[in-house]
NULO-613193 format. One line per 5 residues: their letters; for each residue x, y, z of C-alpha. Coordinates in steps of 0.2 Angstrom, whole numbers, plus 5000, padded with zeros to 4 digits. Layout:
REM NULO-613193
a	X,Y,Z  ...
END
This chain:
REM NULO-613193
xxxxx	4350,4841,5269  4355,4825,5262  4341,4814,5259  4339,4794,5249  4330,4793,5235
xxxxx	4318,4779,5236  4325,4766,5226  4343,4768,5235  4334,4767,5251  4325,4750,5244
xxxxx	4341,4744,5237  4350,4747,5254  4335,4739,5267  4337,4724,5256  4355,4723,5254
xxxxx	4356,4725,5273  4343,4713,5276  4350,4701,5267  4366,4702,5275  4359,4703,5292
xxxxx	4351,4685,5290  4367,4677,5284  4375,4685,5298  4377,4688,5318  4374,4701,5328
xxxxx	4383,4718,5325  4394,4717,5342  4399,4699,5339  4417,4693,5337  4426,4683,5348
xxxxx	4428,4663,5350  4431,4651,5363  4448,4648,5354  4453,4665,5352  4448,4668,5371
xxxxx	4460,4655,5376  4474,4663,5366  4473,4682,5372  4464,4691,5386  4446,4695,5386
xxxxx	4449,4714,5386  4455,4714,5369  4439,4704,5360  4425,4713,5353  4412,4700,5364
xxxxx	4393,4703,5362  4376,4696,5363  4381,4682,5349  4394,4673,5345  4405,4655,5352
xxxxx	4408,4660,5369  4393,4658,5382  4387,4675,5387  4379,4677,5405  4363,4686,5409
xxxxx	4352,4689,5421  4336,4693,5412  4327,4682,5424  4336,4689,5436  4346,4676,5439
xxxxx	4363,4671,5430  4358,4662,5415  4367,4659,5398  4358,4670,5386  4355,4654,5374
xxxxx	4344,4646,5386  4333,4661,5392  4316,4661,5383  4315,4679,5381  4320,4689,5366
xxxxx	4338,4696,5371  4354,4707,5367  4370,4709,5377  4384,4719,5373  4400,4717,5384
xxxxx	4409,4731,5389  4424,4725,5380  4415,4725,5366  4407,4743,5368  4426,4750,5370
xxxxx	4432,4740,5354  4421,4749,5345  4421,4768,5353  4403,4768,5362  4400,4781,5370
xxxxx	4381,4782,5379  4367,4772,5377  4362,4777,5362  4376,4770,5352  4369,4752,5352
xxxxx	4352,4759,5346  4357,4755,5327  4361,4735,5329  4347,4730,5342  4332,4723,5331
xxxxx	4317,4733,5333  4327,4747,5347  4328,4767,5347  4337,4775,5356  4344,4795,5356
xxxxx	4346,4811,5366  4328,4818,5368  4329,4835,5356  4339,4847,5368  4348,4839,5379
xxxxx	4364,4826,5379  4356,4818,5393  4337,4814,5393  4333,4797,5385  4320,4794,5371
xxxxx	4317,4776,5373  4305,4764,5360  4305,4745,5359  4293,4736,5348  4286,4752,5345
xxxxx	4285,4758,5362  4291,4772,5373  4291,4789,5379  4292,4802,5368  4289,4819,5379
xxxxx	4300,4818,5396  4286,4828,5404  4285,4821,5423  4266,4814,5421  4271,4806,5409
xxxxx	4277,4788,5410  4291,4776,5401  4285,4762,5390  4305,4756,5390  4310,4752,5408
xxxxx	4330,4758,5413  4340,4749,5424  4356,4753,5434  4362,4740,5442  4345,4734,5444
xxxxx	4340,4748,5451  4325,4756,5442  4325,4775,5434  4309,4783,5437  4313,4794,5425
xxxxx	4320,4800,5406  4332,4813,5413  4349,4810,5414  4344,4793,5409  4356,4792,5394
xxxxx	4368,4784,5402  4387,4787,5397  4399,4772,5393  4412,4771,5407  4416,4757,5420
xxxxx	4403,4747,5412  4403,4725,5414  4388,4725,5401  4373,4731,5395  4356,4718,5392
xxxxx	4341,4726,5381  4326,4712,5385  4313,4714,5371  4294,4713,5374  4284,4715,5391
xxxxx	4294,4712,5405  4281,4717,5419  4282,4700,5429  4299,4702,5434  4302,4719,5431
xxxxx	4285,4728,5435  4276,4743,5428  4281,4753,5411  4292,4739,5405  4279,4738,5392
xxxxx	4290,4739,5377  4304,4731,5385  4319,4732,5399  4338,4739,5398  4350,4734,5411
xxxxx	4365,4742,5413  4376,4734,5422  4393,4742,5429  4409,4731,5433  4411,4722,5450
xxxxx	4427,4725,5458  4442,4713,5456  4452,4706,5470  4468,4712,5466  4473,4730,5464
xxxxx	4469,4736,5446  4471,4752,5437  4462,4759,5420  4466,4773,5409  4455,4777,5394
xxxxx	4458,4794,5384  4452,4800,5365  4452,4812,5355  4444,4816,5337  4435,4827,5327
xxxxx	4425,4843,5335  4439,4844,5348  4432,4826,5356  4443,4825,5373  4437,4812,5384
xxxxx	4445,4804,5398  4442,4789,5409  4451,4783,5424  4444,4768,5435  4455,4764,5451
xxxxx	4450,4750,5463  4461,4739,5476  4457,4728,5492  4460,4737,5510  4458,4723,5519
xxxxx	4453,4702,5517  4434,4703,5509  4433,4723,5506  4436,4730,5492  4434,4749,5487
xxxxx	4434,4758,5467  4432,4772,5459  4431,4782,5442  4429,4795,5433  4426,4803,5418
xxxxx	4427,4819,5409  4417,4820,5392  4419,4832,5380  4417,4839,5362  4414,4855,5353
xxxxx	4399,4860,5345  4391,4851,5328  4387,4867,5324  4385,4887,5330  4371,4898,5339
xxxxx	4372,4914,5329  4363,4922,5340  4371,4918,5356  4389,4916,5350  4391,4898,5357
xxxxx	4392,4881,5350  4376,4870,5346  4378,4851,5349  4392,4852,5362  4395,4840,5377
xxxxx	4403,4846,5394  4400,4834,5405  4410,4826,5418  4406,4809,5428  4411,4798,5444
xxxxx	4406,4783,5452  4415,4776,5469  4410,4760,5475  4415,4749,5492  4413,4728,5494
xxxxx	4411,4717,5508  4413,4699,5504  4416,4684,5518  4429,4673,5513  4416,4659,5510
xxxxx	4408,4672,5498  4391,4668,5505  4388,4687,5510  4390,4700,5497  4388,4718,5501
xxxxx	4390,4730,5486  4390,4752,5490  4389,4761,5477  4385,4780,5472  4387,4790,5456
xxxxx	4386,4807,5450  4385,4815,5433  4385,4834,5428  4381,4842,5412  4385,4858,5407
xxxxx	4385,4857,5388  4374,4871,5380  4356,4868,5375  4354,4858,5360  4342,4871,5350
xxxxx	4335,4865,5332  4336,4870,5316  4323,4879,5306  4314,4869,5290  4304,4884,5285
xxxxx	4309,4902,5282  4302,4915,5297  4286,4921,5291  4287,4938,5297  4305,4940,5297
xxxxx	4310,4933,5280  4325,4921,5291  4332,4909,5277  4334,4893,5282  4351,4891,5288
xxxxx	4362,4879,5277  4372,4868,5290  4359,4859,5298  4368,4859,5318  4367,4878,5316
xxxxx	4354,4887,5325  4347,4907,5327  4338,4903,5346  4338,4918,5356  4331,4910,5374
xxxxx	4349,4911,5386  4340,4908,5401  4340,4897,5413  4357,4891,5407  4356,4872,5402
xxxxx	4365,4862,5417  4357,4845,5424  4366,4836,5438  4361,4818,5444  4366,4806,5457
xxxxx	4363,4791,5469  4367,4779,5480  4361,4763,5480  4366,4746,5490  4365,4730,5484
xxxxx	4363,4713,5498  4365,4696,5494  4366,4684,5507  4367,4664,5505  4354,4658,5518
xxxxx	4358,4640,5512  4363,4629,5497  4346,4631,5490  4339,4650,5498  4347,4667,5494
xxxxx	4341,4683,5497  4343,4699,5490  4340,4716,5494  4342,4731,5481  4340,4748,5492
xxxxx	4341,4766,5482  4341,4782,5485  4342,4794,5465  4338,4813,5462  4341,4824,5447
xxxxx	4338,4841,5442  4337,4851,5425  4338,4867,5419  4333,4870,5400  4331,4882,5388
xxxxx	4319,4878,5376  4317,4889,5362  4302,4880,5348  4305,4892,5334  4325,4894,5335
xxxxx	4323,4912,5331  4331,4929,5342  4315,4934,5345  4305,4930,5360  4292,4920,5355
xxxxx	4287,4904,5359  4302,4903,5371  4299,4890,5383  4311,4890,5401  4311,4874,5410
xxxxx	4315,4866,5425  4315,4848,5429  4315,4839,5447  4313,4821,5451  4318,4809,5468
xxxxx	4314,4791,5471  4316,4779,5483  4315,4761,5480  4318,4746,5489  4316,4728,5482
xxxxx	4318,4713,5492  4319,4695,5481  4319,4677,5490  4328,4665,5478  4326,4646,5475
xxxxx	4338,4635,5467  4338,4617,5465  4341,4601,5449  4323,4605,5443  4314,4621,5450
xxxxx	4321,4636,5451  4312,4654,5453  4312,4669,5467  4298,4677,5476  4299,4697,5478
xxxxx	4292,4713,5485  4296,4730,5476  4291,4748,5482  4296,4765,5475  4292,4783,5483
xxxxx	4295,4797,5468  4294,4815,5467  4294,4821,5450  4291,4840,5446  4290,4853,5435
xxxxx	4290,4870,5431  4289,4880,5414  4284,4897,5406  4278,4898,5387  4282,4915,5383
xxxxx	4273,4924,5366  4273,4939,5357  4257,4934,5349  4244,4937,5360  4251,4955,5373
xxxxx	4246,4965,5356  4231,4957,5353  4227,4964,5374  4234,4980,5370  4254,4976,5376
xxxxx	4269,4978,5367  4277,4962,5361  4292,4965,5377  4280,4966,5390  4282,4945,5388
xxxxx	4265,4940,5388  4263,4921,5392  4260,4906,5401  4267,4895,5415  4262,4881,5421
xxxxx	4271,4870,5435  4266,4852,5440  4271,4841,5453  4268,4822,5452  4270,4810,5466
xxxxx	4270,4789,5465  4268,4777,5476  4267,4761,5467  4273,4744,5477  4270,4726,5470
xxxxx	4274,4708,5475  4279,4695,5463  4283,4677,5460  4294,4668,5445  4297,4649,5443
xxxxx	4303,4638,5431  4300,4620,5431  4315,4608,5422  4299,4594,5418  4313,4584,5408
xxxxx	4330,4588,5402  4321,4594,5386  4306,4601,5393  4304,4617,5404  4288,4626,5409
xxxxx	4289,4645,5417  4277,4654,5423  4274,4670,5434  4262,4684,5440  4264,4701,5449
xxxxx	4252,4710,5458  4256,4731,5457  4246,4745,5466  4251,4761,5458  4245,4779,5466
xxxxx	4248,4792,5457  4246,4809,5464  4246,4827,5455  4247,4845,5458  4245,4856,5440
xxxxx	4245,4875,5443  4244,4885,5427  4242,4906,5426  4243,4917,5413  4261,4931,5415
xxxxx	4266,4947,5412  4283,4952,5412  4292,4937,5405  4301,4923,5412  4299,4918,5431
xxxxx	4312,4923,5443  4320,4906,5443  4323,4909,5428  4333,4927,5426  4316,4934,5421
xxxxx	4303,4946,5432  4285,4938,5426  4271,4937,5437  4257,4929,5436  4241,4939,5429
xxxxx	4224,4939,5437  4217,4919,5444  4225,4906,5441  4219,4895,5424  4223,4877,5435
xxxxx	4226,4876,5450  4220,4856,5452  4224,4842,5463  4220,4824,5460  4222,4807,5465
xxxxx	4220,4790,5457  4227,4771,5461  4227,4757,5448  4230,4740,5451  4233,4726,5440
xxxxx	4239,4707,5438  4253,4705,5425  4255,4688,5423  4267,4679,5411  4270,4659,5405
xxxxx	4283,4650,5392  4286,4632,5387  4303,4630,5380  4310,4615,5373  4328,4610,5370
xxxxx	4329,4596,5358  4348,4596,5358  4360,4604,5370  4364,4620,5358  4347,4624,5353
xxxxx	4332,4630,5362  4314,4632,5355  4301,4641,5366  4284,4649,5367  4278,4662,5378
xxxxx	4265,4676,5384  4265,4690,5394  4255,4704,5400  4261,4723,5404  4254,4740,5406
xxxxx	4258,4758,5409  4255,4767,5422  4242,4781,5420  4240,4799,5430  4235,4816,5422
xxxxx	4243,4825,5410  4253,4840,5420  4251,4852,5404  4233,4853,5404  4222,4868,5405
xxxxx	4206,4868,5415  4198,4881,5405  4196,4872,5391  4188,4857,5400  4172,4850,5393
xxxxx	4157,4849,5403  4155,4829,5407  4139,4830,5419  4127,4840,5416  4129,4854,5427
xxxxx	4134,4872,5421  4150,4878,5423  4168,4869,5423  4166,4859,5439  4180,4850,5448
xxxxx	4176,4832,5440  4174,4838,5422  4193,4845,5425  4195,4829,5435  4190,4815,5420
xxxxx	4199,4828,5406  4215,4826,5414  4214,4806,5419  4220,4794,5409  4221,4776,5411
xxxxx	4233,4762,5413  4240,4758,5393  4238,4739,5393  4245,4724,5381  4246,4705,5381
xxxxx	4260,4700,5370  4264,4682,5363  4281,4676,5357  4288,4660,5349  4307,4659,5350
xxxxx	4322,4649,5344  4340,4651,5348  4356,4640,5349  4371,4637,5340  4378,4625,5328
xxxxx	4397,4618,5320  4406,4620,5337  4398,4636,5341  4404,4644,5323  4388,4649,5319
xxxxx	4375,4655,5331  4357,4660,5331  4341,4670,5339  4327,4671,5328  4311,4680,5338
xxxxx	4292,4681,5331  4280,4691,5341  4262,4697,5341  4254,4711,5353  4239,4717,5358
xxxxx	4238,4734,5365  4222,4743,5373  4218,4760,5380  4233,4768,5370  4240,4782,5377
xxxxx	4241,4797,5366  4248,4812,5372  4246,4829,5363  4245,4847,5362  4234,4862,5357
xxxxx	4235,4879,5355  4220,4885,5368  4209,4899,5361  4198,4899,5376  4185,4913,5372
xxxxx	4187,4909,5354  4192,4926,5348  4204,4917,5338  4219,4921,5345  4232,4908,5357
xxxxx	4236,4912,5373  4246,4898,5373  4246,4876,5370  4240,4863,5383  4241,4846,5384
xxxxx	4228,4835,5380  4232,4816,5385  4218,4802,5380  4214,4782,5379  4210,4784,5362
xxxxx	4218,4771,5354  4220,4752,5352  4235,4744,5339  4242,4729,5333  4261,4725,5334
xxxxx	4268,4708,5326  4285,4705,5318  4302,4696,5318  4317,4698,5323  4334,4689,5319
xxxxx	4351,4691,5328  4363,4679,5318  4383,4674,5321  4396,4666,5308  4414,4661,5310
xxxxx	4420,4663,5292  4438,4658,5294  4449,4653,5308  4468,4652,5311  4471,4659,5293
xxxxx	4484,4671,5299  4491,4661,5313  4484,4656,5331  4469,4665,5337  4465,4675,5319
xxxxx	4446,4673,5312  4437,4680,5302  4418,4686,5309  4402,4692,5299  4389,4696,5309
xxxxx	4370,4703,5309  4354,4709,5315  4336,4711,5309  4320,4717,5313  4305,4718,5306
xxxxx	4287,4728,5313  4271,4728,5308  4266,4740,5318  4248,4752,5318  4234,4757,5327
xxxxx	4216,4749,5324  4207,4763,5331  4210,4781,5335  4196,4789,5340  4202,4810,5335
xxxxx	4195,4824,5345  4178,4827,5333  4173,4809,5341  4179,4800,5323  4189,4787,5322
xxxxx	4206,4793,5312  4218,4775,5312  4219,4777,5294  4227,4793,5294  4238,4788,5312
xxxxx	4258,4780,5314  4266,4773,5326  4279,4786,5332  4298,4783,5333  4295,4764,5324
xxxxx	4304,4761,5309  4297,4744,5300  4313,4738,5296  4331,4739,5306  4345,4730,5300
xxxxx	4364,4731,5304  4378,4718,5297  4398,4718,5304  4414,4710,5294  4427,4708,5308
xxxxx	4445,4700,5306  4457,4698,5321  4474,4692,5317  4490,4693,5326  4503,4709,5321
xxxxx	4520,4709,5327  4520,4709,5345  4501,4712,5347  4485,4709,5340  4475,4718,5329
xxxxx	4457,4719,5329  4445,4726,5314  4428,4730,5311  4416,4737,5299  4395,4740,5304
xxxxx	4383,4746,5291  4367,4748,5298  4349,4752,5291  4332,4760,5299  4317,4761,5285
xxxxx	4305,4776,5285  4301,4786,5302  4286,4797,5309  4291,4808,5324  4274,4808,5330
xxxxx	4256,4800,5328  4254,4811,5314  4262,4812,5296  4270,4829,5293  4281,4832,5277
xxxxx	4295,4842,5288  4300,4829,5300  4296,4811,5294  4314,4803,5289  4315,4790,5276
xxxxx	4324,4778,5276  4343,4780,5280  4360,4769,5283  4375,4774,5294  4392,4767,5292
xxxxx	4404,4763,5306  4422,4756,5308  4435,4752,5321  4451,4747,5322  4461,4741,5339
xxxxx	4478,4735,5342  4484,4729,5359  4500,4726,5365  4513,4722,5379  4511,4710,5393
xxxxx	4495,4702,5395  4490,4715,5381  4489,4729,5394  4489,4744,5381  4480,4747,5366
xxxxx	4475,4758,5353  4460,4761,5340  4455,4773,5327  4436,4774,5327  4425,4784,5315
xxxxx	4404,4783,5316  4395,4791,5302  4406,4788,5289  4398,4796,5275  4390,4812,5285
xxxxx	4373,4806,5283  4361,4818,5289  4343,4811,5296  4330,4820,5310  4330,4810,5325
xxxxx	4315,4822,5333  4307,4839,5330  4294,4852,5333  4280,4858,5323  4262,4867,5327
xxxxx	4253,4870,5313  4237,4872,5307  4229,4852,5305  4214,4847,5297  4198,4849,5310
xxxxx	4195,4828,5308  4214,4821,5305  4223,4836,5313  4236,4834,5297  4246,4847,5294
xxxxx	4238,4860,5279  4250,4867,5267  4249,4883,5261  4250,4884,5241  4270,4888,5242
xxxxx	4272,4871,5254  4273,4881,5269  4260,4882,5287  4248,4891,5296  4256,4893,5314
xxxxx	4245,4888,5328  4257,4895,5338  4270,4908,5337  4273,4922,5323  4288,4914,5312
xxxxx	4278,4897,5314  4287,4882,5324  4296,4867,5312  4312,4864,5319  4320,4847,5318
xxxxx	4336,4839,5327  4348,4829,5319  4359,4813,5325  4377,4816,5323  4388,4819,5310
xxxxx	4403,4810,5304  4415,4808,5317  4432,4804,5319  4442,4798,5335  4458,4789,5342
xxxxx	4459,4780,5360  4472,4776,5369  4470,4763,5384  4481,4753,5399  4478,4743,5410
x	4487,4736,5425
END
């Protein structure tokens, strides 16, 4: 496995830091002049740059230079020029962002910003990063990584955004915004192909029916051959099968003051299971470790991975009168996941965890908008009815001969859990022009949040539950069979001063409070609850109080300054911030010896408040024109940057002996430093236009979890990207591009497995004398780690008419 040594990685986060602050962000590349001279479809526009970029952060359209909040934007244009392909391709040039495939899936999203997220999709289990399509929020991290098609642009808002946006936008927000429909009839055609057999295809359709309606659709089919192999199944590892549509219908008035937008979507994923790759030999089996770090020995087949997902959502905006405008976001979304989870990647069954994953919501948010020369601010109301279940066995060949039972009478564990929200809020958001300089915003939302769970957990005989191919049943009463209710309510207000001493720049201060929505932990296992009051026995509120835990809580504090200078050749957004987090969640899992005979009948989860941190850092997103006109009219020369910077760690962590173990804790999934730099050039080429890029970007060191392990902590690593486009024919209705990400094959874990043995206080991993571990679960012991992609290599080819 390639690694960095440490001074090449010091030498690269300071050559990339360096370059991010003399330049702009990663995505940008277009100018005003260059916009005038060839159509927008051909430009690499992004968050940055010397065209004005339209949000709506505040929920309102806004140009992103006057929004006192700490903001990205990437324009779909700009995500085609450079060969995005899901939501995680813009991870590596947002300041302070990750974002990847959650271990073995294509679909479920792992989310941090500023050092918060989700890293176990467990429903239970909520998002510190909220998603956003088309302002409609997703409950949940499945299916949640979004693919790249038909998309206007994408807005990842940094910090707490729980006025406006409401719970578990504690990190930060990302919208995803699809395209409205034009008037006119319009055709699009996307197709690549590249390296691991990539054959994707895109094809968006949309034309009016009648004066003021409008109707579109798309469609894509995504695929791509495996990374690497299952030897033991005889299929690919790291493949993608997915296919995609979305159809959408418009009513518009001719006076445009009614707008009625219909739109559902559907996605379905039938690429194998992404199953890990072993760090450590077996230790029973002898199994080497496998050279080619996609390649994988798991033998779990069953259920087969398949997730489909789906909604429909409409979309209401009615002009009452030149100053009042009210909207309405109704939505209906399910999914469902099948998943084969095999911990120890190994043929034998042990450890072998089939899944199932369920979730439904409807929401409905009205808003009340009000516009005028110096006030301008909505009212709202949101409520959200979500279903999110699940169901999975553990299944071990530990503990059946240690009863008496051979290793295939599939001794093991299932546990199913079943969590129910109601959560509605009402919220107000105003901003004051005091002056033409001077603005004052402020805000405040009011949430209840209700949170209802069902946790059934039994010990099995026989294997795998029906649902999944298997004939398991459960074996003598249940271990959890519990049901629990709890509601939290909180005020999340929020308040910033910004100041715009000249037209191109704004300065601004700000605070704002979020939380996390709490419930109880789905994995957990009554048995092992401790008694809380006194009385003999596990009684139902010593089950209840081990399961619950509480809202997770920050007030964060930001000072701001953004703007442009030299005719809008050289733009800026530079971003310091402090937060104050309480009653940190901190999920977990333990192998449970219940009787303590020394032997695991199988993990639980153990979720707490134990935890309080400190988070502070900067963030800078930077743009330069270098050279304009140089090769005729319309040609520049771009270079372009981001950086960001955390300080990120845990004043108290109070560990399972009752001792506080901050000193020996991380902040999971939070790299101190990211960086990323572009060099772009656009010049006219016969006929056409030809558009060029080059992105190098930077993460420093990375914990996968609160606690340091040797297997699956990353250092410091840079990737390396390129794209070229050329676009041609009338109106520059075709193009091509050759694309390649990871150009030098970097290999780097992105997420993992391990149970091991810890220490009794700090729960660190303890090494054998050879470097190995004691299993605290499983036989061959369980490190396994994923990996981001390899280098790749693909053409496009698109038209437009």
């Amino acid at each position: 496995m390639a690694r960095l040594h440490s001074n090449t990685r010091f030498t690269l986060n300071m050559s990339a830091a360096i370059l991010a602050l003399s330049a702009a962000t990663a995505q940008a590349q277009e100018t005003a002049d260059t916009l005038a001279a060839t159509p927008e479809a051909s430009r690499d526009i992004s968050a940055l740059g010397d065209q004005d970029i339209i949000v709506t952060a505040r929920r309102r359209d806004e140009s992103l230079l006057d929004v006192p909040i700490a903001i990205t934007a990437y324009s779909g244009e700009a995500l085609e020029a450079r060969g995005a392909i899901d939501l995680s391709d813009i991870g590596g040039t947002t300041p302070n962002v990750t974002l990847e495939p959650s271990r073995g899936t294509n679909s479920t999203l792992t989310a941090f910003i500023r050092g918060v997220g989700q890293q176990d999709p467990v429903p239970g289990f909520e998002a510190g990063v909220g998603l956003y399509l088309d302002d409609v929020y997703l409950n949940r991290p499945q299916a949640a990584l979004l693919d790249i098609y038909d998309v206007e642009r994408i807005e990842v808002l940094r910090g707490p955004q729980g006025t406006l946006y409401g719970r578990n936008t504690i990190g930060g927000a990302i919208k995803y915004v699809t395209r409205q429909l034009p008037d006119d009839l319009s055709v699009r055609l996307r197709g690549t192909y590249g390296s691991y057999d990539q054959a994707d295809g895109v094809v968006s359709i949309s034309a009016p029916i009648a004066q003021g309606i409008r109707i579109g659709v798309a469609g894509a089919r995504l695929s791509r051959g495996g990374f690497g192999d299952n030897l033991t199944l005889g299929i690919e590892n790291y493949n993608k099968d997915i296919w995609a549509g979305r159809g959408t219908i418009e009513f518009e008035t001719p006076d445009s003051r009614l707008f009625v937008r219909i739109a559902g979507d559907y996605t379905h994923d039938k690429s194998n299971a992404r199953n890990g790759h072993r760090l450590i030999p077996g230790l029973q089996s002898g199994a080497p470790v496998l050279e080619n770090e996609f390649d994988t020995r798991a033998g779990l087949a069953n259920p087969v991975n398949d997730i489909e997902a789906g909604g429909l959502a409409i979309n209401v905006n009615a002009q009452l009168s030149d100053a009042f405008t009210l909207r309405s976001i109704s939505a209906w979304r399910q999914d469902r996941s099948f998943t084969p989870i095999d911990f120890d990647a190994l043929p034998a069954v042990d450890v072998d965890v089939p899944a199932v994953y369920r979730n439904e919501q409807i929401s409905q948010e009205f808003q009340l908008l009000y516009e005028s020369d110096r006030l301008n601010g909505l009212l709202g109301f949101y409520y959200l009815d979500a279903e999110a279940s699940t169901k999975f066995d553990v299944i071990l060949a530990t503990t059946g001969p240690a009863l008496g039972l051979p290793v295939s009478a599939g001794f093991g564990q299932q546990t199913a859990g079943d969590v129910r929200t109601d959560t509605w809020s009402v919220f107000g958001d105003f901003t004051f022009d005091v002056t033409d300089w001077l603005s004052l915003a402020g805000g405040v939302r009011y949430t209840s949040d209700t949170r209802r769970s069902d946790i059934f957990k039994a010990n099995r005989l026989g294997g795998a539950d029906p649902a999944f191919g298997g004939n398991g049943v459960n074996l003598g009463a249940p271990i959890t069979d519990f049901t629990g209710e709890a509601t939290f309510k909180k005020w999340t207000p929020r308040a910033s001063i910004s100041i715009k001493p000249t037209e191109d720049m704004l300065a601004y201060v700000s605070y704002a409070k979020g939380f996390k929505g709490g419930g109880f932990d789905p994995r957990g296992s009554a048995n092992i609850a401790p008694n809380s009051n006194g009385v003999p026995g596990i009684q139902y509120d010593d089950i209840y109080n081990f399961f619950l835990f509480d809202p997770e809580e920050v007030d964060s504090y930001e000072i701001g300054l953004k703007g442009s200078l030299f005719d809008r050749a050289f733009t800026y957004q530079l971003t310091g911030f402090y937060a104050d987090y309480r009653d940190v969640q901190v999920p977990g899992s333990v192998g449970v010896d219940a009787n303590n005979d020394g032997i695991f009948e199988g993990f639980a989860g153990v979720t707490t408040n134990a935890a309080a941190a400190t988070f502070k850092g900067l963030e800078a997103e930077l743009f330069a024109r270098l050279a304009r006109g140089f090769a005729g009219p319309g040609s520049q020369v771009t270079l372009a940057g981001t950086m960001g910077y955390i300080d990120a760690k845990y004043d108290s962590f109070i560990g399972p002996t009752g001792q506080d173990v901050a000193a020996s804790r991380r902040i999971q999934n939070t790299p101190e430093w990211t960086a990323s730099g572009t060099l772009g050039a656009v010049a006219a080429v016969g006929a056409g236009e030809l558009n060029a890029s080059t992105t190098v970007s930077y993460r420093s060191d990375v914990t996968q979890f609160e606690i340091p392990n040797p297997f699956l902590d990353q250092p410091g690593y840079a990737l390396f990207d390129a794209s070229i486009n050329y676009s041609f024919g009338p109106e520059r209705a075709y193009s091509i591009g050759l694309h390649g990400k990871n150009l030098t094959d970097e290999r780097y874990i992105n997420s993992g497995y391990i149970f091991a043995v810890g220490n009794p206080v700090n729960q660190a991993p303890v090494l054998t004398p050879s470097g190995g571990i004691t299993p605290a679960l499983g036989r061959e012991g369980v490190v396994t780690a994923f990996y981001g992609n390899p280098r790749q290599l693909f053409a496009t080819f698109a038209v437009k008419f």
